[in-house]
C-alpha positions, 0 to 999 in steps of 0.5 A: 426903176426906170429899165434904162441901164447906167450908161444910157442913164449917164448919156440921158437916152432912152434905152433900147431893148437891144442895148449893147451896154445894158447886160454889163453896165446895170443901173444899179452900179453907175460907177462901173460906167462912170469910170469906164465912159471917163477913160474910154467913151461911150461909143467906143465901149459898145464899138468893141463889145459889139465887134466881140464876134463871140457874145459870150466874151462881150461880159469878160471884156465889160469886166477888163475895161472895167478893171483897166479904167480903174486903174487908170483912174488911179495911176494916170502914167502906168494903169494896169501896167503899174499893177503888173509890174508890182506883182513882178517886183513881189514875186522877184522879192519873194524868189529872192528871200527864199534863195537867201533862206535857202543859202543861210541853212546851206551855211547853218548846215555846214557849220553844224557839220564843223565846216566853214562857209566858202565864203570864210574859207576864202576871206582867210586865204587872202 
């Protein structure tokens, strides 16, 4: 093991001991950078964890360009944007299922009661 962490390995630099990278890109995982590098650059990855005033937060933000790139990666027009919209699409549907259990026991309950449906009741108006 050479010390250097994935993203110096990848630019083929030696790697200072005051890397900004190196806590969140190891050498053990260079995909993690790979895809990062591929979306955002280098430079500008260690522009804003170093900009990061509070160190602490430097690893959640490694961690969300990571998470951002591969989506990225695997959907070029909408990225993490994609995601979220499906876990909205998700959630609608399962809001939606509910409320027509919901309205089919209403109407399981009414006939059991000996009532129609509203609905029945105005289709024999009409």
């Amino acid at each position: 093991m050479s010390g250097r962490c994935a993203a110096c390995k990848y630019l083929r630099r030696r790697c200072p001991s005051d890397c900004i990278l190196s806590p969140y890109f190891p050498s053990s995982d260079p995909q993690r950078f790979t895809s990062v590098n591929r979306i955002y650059g280098a430079s500008n990855v260690a522009k804003m964890l170093q900009e990061l005033i509070m160190p602490h937060l430097r690893a959640e933000a490694a961690e969300t360009l990571r998470y951002e790139a591969q989506c990225r990666i695997q959907d070029l027009i909408y990225g993490c944007i994609g995601v979220i919209s499906q876990l909205y699409i998700n959630k609608y549907k399962i809001y939606t299922e509910c409320r027509l259990a919901k309205t089919r026991a209403e109407i399981a309950l009414m006939n059991s009661d000996g009532q129609e449906p509203p609905q029945a009741q105005v289709d024999q108006q009409i």
